[in-house]
N, C-alpha and C positions, 0 to 999 in steps of 0.2 A: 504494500500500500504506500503511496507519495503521490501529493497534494497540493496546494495552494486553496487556501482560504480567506475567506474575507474575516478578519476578529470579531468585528460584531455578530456577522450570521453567527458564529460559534461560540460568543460570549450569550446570544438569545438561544439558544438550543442546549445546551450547557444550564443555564441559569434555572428553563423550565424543566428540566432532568432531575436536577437536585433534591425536590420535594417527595419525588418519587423513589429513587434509588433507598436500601435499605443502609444503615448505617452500622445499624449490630445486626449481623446475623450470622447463621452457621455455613451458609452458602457465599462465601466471601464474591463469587462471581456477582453476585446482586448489590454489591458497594461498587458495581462498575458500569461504567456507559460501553455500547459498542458500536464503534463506528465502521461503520462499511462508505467504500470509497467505489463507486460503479458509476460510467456514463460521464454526467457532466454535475454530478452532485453529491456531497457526501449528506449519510445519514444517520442519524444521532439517537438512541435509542433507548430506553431505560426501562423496567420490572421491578419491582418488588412482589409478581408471580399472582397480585390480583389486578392492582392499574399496571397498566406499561404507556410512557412514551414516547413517540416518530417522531421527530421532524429530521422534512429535509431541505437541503441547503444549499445553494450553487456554487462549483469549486472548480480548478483548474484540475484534472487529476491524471496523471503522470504513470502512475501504475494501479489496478483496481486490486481490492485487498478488505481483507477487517480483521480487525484486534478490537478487543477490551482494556479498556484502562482505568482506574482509580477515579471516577465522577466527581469527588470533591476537589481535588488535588489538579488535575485536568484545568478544571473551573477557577480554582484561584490563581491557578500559574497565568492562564487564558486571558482573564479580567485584570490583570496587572500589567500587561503587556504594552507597550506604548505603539509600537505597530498596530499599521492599517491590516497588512494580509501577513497570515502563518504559514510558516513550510511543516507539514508533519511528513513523515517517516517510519515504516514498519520498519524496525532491527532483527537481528536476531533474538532468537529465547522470547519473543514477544513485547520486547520494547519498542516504546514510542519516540522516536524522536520528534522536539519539538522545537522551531526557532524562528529568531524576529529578531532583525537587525543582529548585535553584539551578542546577546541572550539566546541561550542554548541548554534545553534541559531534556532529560532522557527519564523517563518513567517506567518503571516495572509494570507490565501488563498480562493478562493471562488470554490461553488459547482462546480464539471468538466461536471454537467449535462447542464449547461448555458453556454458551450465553443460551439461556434457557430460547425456546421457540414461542415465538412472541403468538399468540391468536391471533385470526386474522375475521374482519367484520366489514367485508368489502361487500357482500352481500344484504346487509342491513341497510333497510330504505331511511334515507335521511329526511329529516325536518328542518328547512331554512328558515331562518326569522333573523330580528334582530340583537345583537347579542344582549345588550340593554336591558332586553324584557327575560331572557334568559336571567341572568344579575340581577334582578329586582327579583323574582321569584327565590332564588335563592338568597339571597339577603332576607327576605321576610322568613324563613322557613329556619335556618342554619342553625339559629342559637336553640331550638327546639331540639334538635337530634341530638337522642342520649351519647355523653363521653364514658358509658360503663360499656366495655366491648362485651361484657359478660350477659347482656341483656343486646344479642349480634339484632334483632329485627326488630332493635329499635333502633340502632347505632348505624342509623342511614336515612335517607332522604327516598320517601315513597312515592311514586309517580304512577300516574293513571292517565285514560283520556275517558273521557264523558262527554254526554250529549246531553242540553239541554236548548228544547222546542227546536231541535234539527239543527245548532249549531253545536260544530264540535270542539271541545275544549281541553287544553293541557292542564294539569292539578298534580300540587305538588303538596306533602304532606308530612308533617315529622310530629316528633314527643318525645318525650325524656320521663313519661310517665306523670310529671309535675304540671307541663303545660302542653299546649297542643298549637299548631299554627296550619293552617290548610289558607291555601291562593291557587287561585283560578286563572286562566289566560285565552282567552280564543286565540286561538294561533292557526291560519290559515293550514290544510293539509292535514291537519292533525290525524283525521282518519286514515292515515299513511301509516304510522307509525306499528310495529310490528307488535302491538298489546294484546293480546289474548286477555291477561288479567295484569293489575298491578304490580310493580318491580320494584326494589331495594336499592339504592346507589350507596354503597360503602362512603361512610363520614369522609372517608380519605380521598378518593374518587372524587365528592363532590365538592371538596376543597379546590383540588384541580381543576375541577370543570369553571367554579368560580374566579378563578384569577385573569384562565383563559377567557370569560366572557366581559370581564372586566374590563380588559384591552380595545374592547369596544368593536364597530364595523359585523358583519355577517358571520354566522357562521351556521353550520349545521348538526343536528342532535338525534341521532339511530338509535334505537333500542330493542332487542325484545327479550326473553323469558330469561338468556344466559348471561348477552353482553351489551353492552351500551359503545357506541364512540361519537366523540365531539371533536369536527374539525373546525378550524379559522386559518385559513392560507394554505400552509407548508406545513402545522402544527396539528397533530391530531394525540387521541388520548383512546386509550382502549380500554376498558373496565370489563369487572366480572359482578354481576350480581352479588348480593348479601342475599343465603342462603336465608328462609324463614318464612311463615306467614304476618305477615302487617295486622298489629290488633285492628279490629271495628271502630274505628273513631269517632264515627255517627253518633253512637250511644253517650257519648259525652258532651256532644253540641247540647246548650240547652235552646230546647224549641221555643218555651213561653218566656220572656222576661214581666217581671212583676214590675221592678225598679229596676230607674234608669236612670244614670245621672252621665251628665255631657263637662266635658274639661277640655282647658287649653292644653295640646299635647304638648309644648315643649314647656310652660309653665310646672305640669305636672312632674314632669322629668325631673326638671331642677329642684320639686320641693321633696322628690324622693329622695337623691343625689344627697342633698344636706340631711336631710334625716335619718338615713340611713349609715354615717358616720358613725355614728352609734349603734349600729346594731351589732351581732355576735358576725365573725367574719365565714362561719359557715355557713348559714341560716339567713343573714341579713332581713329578719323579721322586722315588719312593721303592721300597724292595726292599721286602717281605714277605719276611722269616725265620719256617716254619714250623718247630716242635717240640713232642714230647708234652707238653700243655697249656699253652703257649706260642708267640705269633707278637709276634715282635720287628719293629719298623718302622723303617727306617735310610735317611738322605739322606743324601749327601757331595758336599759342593760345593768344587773346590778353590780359587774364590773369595771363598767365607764359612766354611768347616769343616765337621765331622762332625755330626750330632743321629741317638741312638738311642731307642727307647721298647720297652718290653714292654710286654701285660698279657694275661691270663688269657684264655684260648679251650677250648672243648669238641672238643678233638682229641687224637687218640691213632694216629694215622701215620706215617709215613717223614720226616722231615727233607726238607724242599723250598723253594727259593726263589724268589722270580717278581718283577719288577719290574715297576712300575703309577704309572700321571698320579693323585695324589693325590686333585686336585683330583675325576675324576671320581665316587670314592667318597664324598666329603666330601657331591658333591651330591644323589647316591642318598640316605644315610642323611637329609638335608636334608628328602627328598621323603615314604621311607618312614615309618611308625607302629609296628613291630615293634617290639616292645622284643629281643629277639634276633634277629638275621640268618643265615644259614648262606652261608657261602661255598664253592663248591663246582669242584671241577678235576680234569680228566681226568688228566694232566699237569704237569711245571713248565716245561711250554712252552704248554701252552695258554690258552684265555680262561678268566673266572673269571664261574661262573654265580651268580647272588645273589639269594637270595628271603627272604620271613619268614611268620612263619604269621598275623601281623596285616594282610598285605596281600596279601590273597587276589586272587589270576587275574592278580597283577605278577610279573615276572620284568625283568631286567636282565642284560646279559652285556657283559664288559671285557676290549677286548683288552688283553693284555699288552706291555708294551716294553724293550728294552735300554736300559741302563742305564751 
């Protein structure tokens, strides 16, 4: 393998590797990227044996070839470089040679015949939109999907399509057992999409899928029963299903609200923010005191003291109080666009339903806790 490359295509392909390669593991191949050098492009490859991923990249190439090399090591030598374009070099015993201008460094690599066999989802009908609406969806969703891997089919992001009165729609769905978050999106095509029934995207997987739709511009989104891929340009990402079935989620929307009180959402934010300084730093407990046109927000720690806050809400109901994890509202209002939210309860023992009219086909539901 010998090369010529442009540093940024390989500082950008390199960069998106990173998150994905494994850092501890016992298959030390999976701490490495592999590059194959064929035609008039090299391509940059990455596994950790559930996400893997490709991009590829336009290069001068001299002799075609692949080896694996060290992904972090690669990536820092790469990104420091003060050169426009890099000469790489297959060695012997599997090294890389690498050099720019004065700077010449040679890296221990291993066979590219032991880089595991990437899956391939060329077959999967893709969904084009904009990546924007892709990002929003997962922004409203992400803080909901459980971090306990121990509890795997909740430790993802649940996707479905649905019809409602002949228009078809993409929905995306997470929990962590505490709260819930479900958004809707009509997105042209959608009945394309290879769904038999809903699908799991591994927490990690949808990490990446996030960053990549963050970059903004088009891109497209395949899925069906096994694997998912999300391409933009040259950049694609190949995922494996999280094995499980998705709890019912339905049964926890509540249908009737009784009381209903409406707030500034980024007022509310900030009287949580301050309140919640005081709360216990696992739990970050706080009460909700509702009253007519008023909800008071109250912590009491009996190792740091009291903090209370008022401020103005659009209610005119019964006196009720409910205690709530701070932190999960904090990240709602984080996600939403509404400039007013309604918060909405059967009960003061039940979950608290929470929508805005700025973000349409979202819904959010939170359980309540003792206090």
């Amino acid at each position: 393998m010998e090369l010529t490359v442009r540093r940024e295509d390989l500082v950008k392909g390199l960069a998106k590797s990173q998150s994905v390669v494994e850092r501890r593991t016992s298959m030390p191949i999976l701490s490495n990227v592999l590059l194959q050098a064929e035609g008039e492009a090299i391509t940059i490859s990455a596994t950790d044996l559930e996400t893997s991923f490709i991009g590829v990249y336009p290069a001068r190439i001299s002799k075609a070839g692949r080896l694996t090399v060290p992904a972090r090591k690669l990536y820092e030598i790469v990104k420091e470089l003060p050169a426009d374009e890099l000469y790489l070099k297959e060695k012997e015993n599997s090294y890389l040679h690498l050099s720019a201008g004065r700077a010449n460094f040679d890296l221990v690599g291993l066979a590219a015949d032991d880089f595991p066999q990437l899956p391939t989802a060329d077959d999967i009908t893709g969904l084009e939109f904009e990546a924007e609406v892709l990002a929003e969806m997962i922004e409203k969703t992400y803080s909901s999907i459980s971090q306990e891997d121990t509890r795997f089919n909740l430790a993802g992001l649940f996707v479905e399509k649905r019809d409602k009165d002949g228009v078809g729609f993409l929905r995306f769905v997470s929990t962590d057992g505490h709260r819930l978050s479900v958004v809707d999106k009509a997105v042209p095509g959608v009945e394309g999409l290879q769904l038999e029934q809903g699908v799991i995207i591994p927490r990690k997987a949808v990490a990446e899928i996030r960053k990549l739709a963050e970059e903004g511009g088009r891109l497209s989104l395949g899925l069906n029963q096994e694997l998912g891929i999300v391409r933009r340009d040259q950049d694609q990402f190949i995922l494996r299903m999280q094995e499980g079935t998705f709890p019912d989620y339905n049964v926890v929307i509540p249908k009737k609200a009784k009381q209903t009180a409406t707030v500034n959402r980024q007022a509310f934010s900030n009287v949580l923010r301050r309140v919640s300084i005081l709360s216990t730093d696992r739990f970050h407990g706080v009460r909700f005191d509702f009253k007519e046109g008023l909800l008071e927000v109250v912590t009491q720690n009996p190792e740091l003291g009291e903090a209370r806050e008022a401020l103005e809400v659009a209610y005119d109901g019964e006196a009720f109080s409910l205690g709530f994890n701070a932190r999960y509202f904090m990240d709602l209002c984080a996600a939403m666009r509404s400039e007013d939210i309604t918060l909405s309860f059967v009960d003061d023992q039940s979950p608290c339903l929470v929508k805005g009219e700025g973000d349409d086909g979202f819904l959010s539901v939170i359980m309540p806790m003792r206090l």
